[in-house]
N, CA and C atoms as an extended XYZ file, in Angstrom:
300
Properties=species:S:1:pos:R:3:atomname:S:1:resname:S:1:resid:I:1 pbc="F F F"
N         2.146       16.976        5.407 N   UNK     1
C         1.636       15.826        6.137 CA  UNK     1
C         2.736       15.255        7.026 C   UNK     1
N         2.342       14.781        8.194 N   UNK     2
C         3.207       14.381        9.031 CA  UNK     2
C         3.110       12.349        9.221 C   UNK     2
N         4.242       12.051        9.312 N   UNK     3
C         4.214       10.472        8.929 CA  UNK     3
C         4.286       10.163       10.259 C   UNK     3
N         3.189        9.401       10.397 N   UNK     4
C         3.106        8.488       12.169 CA  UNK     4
C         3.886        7.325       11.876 C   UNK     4
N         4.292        6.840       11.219 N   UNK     5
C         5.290        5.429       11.338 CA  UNK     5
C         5.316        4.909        9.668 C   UNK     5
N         6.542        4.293        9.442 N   UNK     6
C         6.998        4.028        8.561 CA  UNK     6
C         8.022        2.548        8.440 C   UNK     6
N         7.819        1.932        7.913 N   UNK     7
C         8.524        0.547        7.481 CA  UNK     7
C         8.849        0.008        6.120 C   UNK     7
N         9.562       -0.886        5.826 N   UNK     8
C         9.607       -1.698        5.212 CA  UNK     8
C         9.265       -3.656        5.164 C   UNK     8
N         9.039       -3.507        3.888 N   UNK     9
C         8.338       -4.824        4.232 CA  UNK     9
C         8.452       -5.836        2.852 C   UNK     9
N         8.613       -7.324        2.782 N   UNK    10
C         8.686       -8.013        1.991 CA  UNK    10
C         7.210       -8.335        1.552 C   UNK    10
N         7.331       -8.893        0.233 N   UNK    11
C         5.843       -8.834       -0.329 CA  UNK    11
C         6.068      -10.056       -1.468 C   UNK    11
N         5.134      -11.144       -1.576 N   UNK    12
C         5.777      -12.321       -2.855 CA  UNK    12
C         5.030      -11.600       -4.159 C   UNK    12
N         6.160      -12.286       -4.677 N   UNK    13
C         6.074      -11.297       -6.442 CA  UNK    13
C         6.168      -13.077       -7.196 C   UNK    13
N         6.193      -13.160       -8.659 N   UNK    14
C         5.657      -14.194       -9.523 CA  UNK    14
C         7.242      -14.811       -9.309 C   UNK    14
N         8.209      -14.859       -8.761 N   UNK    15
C         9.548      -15.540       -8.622 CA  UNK    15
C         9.574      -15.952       -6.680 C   UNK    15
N         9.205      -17.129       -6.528 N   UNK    16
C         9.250      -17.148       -5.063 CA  UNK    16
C        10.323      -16.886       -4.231 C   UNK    16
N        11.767      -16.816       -5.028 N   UNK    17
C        12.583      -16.718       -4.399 CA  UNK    17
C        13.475      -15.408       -4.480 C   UNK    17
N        12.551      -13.879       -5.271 N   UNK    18
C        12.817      -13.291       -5.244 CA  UNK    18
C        11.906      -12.362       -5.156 C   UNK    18
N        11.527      -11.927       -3.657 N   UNK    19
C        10.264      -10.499       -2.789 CA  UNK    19
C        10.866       -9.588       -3.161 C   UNK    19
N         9.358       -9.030       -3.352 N   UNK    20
C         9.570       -7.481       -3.748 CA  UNK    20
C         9.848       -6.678       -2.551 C   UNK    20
N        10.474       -5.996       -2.330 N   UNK    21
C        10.678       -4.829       -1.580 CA  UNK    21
C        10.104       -3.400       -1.452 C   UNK    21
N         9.118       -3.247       -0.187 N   UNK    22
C         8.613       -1.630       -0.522 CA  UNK    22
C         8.851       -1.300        0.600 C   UNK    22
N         8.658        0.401        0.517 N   UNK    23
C         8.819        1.012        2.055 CA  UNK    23
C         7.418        1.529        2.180 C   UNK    23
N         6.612        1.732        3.335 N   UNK    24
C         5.474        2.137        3.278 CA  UNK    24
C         5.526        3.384        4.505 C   UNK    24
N         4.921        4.118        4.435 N   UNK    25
C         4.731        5.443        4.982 CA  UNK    25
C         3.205        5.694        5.258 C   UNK    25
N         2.603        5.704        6.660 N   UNK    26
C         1.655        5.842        6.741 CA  UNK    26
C         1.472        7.467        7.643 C   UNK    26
N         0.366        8.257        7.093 N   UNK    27
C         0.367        9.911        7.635 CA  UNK    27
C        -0.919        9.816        8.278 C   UNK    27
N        -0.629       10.999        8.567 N   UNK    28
C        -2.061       11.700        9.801 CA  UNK    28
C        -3.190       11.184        9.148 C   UNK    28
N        -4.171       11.006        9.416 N   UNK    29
C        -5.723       10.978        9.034 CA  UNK    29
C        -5.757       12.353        7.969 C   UNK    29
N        -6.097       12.322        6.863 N   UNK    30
C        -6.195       13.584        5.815 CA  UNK    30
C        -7.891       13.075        5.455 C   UNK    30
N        -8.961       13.937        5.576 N   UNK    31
C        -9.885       13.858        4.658 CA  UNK    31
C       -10.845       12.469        5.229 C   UNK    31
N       -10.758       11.874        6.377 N   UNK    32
C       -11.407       10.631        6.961 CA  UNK    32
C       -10.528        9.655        6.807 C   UNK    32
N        -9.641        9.864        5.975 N   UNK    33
C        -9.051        8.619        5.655 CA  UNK    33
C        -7.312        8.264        6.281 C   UNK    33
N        -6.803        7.136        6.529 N   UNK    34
C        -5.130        7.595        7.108 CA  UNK    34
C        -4.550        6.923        5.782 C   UNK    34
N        -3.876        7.933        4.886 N   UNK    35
C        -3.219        7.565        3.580 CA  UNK    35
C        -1.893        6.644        3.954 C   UNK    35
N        -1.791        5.896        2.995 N   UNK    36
C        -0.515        5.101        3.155 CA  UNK    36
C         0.274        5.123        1.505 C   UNK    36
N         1.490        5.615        1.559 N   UNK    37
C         2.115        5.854        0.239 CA  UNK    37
C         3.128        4.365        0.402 C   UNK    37
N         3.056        3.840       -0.782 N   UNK    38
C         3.674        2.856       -0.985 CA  UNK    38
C         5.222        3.278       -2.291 C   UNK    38
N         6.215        2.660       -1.771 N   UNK    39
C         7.604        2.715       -2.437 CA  UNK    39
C         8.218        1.995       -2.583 C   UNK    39
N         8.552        0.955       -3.902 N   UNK    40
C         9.024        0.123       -4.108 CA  UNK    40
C        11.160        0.781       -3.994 C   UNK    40
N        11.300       -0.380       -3.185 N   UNK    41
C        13.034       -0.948       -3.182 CA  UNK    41
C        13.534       -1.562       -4.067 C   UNK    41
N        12.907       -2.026       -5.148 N   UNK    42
C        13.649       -3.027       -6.411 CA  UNK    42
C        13.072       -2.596       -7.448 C   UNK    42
N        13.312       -3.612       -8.472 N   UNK    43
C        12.680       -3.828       -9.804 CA  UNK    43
C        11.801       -4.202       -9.864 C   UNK    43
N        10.724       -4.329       -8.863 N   UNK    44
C         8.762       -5.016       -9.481 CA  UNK    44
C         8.287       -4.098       -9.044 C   UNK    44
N         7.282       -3.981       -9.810 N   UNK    45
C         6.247       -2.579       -9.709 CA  UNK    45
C         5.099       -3.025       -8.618 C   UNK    45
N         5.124       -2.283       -7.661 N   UNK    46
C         3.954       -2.544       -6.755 CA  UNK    46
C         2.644       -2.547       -7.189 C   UNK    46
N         1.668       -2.153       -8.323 N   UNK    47
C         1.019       -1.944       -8.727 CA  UNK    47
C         0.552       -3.296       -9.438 C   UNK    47
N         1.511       -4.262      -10.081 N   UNK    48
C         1.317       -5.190      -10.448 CA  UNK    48
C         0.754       -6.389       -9.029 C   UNK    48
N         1.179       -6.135       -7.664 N   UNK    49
C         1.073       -6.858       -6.233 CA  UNK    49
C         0.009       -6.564       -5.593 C   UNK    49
N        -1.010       -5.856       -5.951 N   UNK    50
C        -1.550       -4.736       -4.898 CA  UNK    50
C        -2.246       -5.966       -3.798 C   UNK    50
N        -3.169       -7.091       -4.576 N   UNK    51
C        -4.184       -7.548       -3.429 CA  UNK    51
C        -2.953       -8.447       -2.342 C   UNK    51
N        -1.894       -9.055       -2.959 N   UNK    52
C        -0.249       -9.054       -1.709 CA  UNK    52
C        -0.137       -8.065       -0.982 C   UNK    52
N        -0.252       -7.019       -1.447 N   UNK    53
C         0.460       -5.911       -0.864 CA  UNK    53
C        -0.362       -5.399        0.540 C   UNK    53
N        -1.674       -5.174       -0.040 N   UNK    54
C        -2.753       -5.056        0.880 CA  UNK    54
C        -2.698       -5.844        1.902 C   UNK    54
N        -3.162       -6.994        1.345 N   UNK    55
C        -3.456       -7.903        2.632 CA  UNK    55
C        -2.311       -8.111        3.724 C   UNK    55
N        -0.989       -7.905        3.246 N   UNK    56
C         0.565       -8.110        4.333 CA  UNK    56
C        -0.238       -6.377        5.071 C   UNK    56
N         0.105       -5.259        4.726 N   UNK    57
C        -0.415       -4.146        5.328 CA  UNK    57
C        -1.604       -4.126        6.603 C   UNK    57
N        -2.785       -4.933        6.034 N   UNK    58
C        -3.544       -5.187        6.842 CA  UNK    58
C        -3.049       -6.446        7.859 C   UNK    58
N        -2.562       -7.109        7.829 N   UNK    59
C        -2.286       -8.129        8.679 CA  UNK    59
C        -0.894       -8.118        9.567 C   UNK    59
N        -0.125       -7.192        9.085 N   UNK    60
C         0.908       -6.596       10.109 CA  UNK    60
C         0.603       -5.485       10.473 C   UNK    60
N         0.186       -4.626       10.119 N   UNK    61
C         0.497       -3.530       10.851 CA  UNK    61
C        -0.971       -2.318       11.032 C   UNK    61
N        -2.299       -2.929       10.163 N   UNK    62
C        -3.223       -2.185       10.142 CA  UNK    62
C        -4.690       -2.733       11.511 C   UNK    62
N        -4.431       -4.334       11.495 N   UNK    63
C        -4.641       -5.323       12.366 CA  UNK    63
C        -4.430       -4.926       13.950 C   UNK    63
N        -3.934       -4.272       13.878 N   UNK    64
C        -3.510       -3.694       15.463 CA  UNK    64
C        -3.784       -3.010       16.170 C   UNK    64
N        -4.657       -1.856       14.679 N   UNK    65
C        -4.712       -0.455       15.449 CA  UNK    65
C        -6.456       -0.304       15.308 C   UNK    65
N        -7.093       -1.539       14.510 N   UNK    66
C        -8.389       -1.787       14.073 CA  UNK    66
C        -8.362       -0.866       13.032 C   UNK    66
N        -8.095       -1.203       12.312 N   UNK    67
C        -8.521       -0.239       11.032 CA  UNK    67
C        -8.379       -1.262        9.679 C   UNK    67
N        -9.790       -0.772        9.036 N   UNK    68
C        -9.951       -1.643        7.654 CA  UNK    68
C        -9.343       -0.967        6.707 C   UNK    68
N        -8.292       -1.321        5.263 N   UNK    69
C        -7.314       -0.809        4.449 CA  UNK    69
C        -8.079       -0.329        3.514 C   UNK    69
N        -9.328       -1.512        3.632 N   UNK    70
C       -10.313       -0.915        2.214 CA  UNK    70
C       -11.429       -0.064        2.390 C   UNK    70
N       -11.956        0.142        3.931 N   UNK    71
C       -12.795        1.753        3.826 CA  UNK    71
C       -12.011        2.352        4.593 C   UNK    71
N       -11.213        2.359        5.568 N   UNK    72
C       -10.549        3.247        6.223 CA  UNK    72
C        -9.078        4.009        5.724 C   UNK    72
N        -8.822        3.260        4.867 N   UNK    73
C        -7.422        4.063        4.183 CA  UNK    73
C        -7.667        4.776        3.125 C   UNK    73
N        -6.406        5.655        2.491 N   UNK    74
C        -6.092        5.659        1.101 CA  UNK    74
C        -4.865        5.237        0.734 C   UNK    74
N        -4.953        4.286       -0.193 N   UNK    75
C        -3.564        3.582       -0.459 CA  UNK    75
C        -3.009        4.278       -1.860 C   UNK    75
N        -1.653        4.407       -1.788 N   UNK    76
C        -1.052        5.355       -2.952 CA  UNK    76
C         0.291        4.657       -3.269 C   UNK    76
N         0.403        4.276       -4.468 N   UNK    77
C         2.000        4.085       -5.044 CA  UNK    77
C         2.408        4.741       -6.140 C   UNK    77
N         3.809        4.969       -5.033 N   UNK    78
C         4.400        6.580       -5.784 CA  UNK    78
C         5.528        5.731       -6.360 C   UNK    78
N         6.119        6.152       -7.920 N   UNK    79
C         7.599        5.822       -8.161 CA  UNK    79
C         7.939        7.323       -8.752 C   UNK    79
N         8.865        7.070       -9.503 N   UNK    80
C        10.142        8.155       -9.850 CA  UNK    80
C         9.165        9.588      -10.179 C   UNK    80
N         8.630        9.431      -10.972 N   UNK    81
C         7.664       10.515      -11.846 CA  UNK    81
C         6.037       10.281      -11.357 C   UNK    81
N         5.421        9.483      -11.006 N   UNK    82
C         4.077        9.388      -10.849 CA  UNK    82
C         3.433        8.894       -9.649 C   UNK    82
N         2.595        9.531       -9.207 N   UNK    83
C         1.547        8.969       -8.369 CA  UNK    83
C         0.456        8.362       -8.260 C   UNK    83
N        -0.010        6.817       -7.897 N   UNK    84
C        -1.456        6.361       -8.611 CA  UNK    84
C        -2.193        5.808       -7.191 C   UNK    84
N        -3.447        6.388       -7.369 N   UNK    85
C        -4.473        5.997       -6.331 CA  UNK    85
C        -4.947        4.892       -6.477 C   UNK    85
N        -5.131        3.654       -5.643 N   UNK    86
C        -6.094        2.837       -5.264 CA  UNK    86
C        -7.026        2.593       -4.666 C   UNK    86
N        -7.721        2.844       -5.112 N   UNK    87
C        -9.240        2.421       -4.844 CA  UNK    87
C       -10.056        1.370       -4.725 C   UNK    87
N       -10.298        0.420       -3.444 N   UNK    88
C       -10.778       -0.887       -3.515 CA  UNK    88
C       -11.899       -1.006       -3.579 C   UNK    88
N       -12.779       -1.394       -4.133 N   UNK    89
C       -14.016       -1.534       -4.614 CA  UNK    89
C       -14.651       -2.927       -3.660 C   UNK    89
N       -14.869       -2.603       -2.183 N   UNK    90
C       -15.480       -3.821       -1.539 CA  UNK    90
C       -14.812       -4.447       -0.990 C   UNK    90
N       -13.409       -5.129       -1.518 N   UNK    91
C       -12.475       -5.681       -1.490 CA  UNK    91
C       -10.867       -5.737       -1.310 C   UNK    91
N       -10.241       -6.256       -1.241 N   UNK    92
C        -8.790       -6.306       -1.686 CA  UNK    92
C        -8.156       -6.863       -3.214 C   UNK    92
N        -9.320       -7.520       -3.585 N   UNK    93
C        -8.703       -8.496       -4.887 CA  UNK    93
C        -9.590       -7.400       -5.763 C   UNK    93
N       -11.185       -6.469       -5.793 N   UNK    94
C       -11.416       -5.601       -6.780 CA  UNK    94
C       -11.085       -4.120       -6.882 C   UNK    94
N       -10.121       -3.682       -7.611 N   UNK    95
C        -9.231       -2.227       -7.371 CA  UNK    95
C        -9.408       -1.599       -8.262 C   UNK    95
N        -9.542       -0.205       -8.767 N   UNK    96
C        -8.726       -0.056       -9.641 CA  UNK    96
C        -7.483        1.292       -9.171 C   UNK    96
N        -7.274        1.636      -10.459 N   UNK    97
C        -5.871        2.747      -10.229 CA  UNK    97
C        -5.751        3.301      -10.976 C   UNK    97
N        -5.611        4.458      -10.309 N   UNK    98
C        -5.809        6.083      -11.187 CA  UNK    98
C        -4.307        6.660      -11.195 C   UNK    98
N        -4.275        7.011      -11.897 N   UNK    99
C        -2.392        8.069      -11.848 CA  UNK    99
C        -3.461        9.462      -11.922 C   UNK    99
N        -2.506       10.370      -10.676 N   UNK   100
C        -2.707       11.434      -10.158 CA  UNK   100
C        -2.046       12.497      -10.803 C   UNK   100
């Protein structure tokens, strides 16, 4: 897969004065969908952030190009050993998550 653009980005976690850090990687259109792999920079698990996480994604950088995160993407957070799919159900706040 080839990555059309890639960033990093702050995200609020349950300590206001300490954001989580992820890098996000968004690829070609695979399958209808343009996947976005998510990679945390610190110690909080992105998985615990997701409807944060989402909504900053959609409002910087998905906002631009018209594209909805919750039927038009696939959102994925990868750490050391595992990969887990998100799946939004309608929403941003109803998800769940599968390890791949």
């Amino acid at each position: 897969m080839e990555v059309l653009y890639n960033v990093k980005l702050l995200y609020p976690t349950d300590i206001p004065v300490s954001p989580g850090v992820i890098h996000v990687e968004i690829y070609k259109p695979q399958q209808g969908k343009l996947p976005i792999y998510i990679k945390s920079l610190d110690e909080n698990d992105p998985k615990r952030f997701i409807p944060n996480i989402a909504s900053i994604i959609q409002e910087e950088l998905l906002n631009r190009i018209n594209i909805d995160i919750v039927i038009q993407t696939q959102l994925y957070v990868v750490d050391e050993n595992s990969k887990y799919k998100i799946i939004f159900n309608n929403s941003l706040k109803d998800f769940t998550i599968e390890k791949e």
